[in-house]
C-alpha positions as CSV (number, residue, x, y, z in Angstrom):
1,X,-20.3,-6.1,-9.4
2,X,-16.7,-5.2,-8.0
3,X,-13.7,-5.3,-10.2
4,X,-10.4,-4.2,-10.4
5,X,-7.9,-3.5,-7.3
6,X,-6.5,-0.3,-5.6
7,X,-3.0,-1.4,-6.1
8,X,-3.7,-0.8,-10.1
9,X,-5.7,2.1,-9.6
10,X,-8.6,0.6,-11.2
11,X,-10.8,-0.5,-8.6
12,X,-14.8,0.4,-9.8
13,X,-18.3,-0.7,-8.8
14,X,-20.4,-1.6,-12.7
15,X,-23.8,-1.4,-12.2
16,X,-26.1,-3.5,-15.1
17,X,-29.4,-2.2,-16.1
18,X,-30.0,-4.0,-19.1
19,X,-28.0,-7.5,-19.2
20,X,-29.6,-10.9,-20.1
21,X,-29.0,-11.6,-16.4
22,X,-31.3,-8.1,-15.0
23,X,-33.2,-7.2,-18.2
24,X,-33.3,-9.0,-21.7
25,X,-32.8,-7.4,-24.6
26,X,-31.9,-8.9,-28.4
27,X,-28.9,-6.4,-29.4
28,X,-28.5,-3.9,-26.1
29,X,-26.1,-3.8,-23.3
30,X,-26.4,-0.8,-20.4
31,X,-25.5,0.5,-17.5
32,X,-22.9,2.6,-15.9
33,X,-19.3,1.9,-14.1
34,X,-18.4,3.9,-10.7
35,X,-14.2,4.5,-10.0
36,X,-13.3,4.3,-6.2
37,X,-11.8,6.5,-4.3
38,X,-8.0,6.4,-5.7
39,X,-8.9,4.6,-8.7
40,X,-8.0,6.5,-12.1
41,X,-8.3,3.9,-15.2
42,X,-11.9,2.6,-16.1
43,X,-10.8,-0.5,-17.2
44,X,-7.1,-1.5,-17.7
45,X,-6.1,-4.2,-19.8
46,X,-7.8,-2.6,-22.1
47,X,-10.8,-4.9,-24.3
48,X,-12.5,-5.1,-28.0
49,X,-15.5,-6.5,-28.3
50,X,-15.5,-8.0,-32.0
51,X,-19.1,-8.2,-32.5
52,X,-20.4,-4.9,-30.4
53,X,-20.0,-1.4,-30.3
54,X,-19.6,0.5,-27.4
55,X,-20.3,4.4,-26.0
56,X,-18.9,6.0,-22.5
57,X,-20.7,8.9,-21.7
58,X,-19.0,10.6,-19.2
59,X,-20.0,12.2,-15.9
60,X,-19.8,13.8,-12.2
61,X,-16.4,15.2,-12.8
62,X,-15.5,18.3,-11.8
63,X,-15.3,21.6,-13.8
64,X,-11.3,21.3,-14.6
65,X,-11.3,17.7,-14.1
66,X,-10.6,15.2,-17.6
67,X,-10.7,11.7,-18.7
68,X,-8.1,11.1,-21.4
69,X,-9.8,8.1,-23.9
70,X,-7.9,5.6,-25.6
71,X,-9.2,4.2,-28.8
72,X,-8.2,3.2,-32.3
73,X,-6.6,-0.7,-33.1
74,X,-4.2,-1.7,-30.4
75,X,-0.8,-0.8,-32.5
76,X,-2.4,2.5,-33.3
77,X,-3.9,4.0,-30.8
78,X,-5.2,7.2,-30.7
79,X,-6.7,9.4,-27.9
80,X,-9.6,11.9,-26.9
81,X,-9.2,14.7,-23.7
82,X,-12.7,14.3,-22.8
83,X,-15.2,16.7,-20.2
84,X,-18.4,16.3,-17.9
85,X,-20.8,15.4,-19.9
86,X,-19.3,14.5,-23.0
87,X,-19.5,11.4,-25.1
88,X,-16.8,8.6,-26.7
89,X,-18.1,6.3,-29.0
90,X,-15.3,3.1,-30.0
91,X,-16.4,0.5,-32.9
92,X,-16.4,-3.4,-32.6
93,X,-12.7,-2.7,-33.9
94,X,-11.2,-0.2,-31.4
95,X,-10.4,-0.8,-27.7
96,X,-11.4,1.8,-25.0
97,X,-10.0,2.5,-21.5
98,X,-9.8,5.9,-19.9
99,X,-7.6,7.8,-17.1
100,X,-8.9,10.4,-15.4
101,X,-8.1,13.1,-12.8
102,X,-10.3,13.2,-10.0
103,X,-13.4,10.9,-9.6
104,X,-15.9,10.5,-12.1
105,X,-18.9,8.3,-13.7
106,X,-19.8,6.8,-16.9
107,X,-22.7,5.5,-18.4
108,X,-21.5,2.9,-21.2
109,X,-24.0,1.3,-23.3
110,X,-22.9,-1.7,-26.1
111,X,-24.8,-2.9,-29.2
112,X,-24.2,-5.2,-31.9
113,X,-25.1,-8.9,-32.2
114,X,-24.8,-10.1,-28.8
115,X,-25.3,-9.1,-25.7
116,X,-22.6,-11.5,-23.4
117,X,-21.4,-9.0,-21.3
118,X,-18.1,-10.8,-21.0
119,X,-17.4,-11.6,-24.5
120,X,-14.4,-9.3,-24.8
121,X,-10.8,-10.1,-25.6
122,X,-8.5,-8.1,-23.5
123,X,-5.4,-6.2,-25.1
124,X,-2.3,-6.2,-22.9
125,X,-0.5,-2.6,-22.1
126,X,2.5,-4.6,-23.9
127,X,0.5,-5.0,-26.4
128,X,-0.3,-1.8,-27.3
129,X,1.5,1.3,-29.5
């Protein structure tokens, strides 16, 4: 599925491996998102998801390239510098969007007590401190 546009720099291609809709699974969600050329932020409003958690495992970035990963409650936000190949994990509490230079890949996977991919409540860049 396509979301996002170029004029927010978010425009990305999410790819669904295991989803009630592709395969079922009682508590798992996976499959990996894929930025455009131009795009930067993986997913901006940032989201929670109150009943999952979720992990990006980031990929296909160049050696000096970074994503920076925001997490923590939306008025406290906190942030990781993260590499190729490395790993953020956010609880059902935290939100999680990333900005990265250059292109680059992520595997996310969610589990908790559901798996409805859109069962998310987005937090507002006004919103957040």
């Amino acid at each position: 599925m396509e979301l996002g546009a170029a004029e927010t720099s978010n425009k990305r291609v999410i790819n669904q491996f295991i989803h009630p809709l592709v395969m079922e699974s009682c508590q798992l969600v996976l499959g990996y998102t894929e930025l455009l050329e131009g795009s930067v932020w993986n997913t901006m409003p940032c989201h929670v998801h109150d009943r999952r958690m979720e992990a990006y495992l980031y990929w296909g970035m160049e050696p000096e390239a970074r994503v920076i990963h925001l997490m923590g409650e939306p008025q406290e936000t906190r942030h990781l510098v993260v590499a190729n190949e490395q790993a953020a994990i956010s609880p059902t509490w935290s939100i999680h969007s990333g900005a990265g230079i250059g292109s680059y890949t992520f595997i996310w996977a969610m589990a908790g007590d559901n798996v409805d991919y859109t069962d998310m409540d987005f937090i507002q860049p006004g919103d957040m401190k």
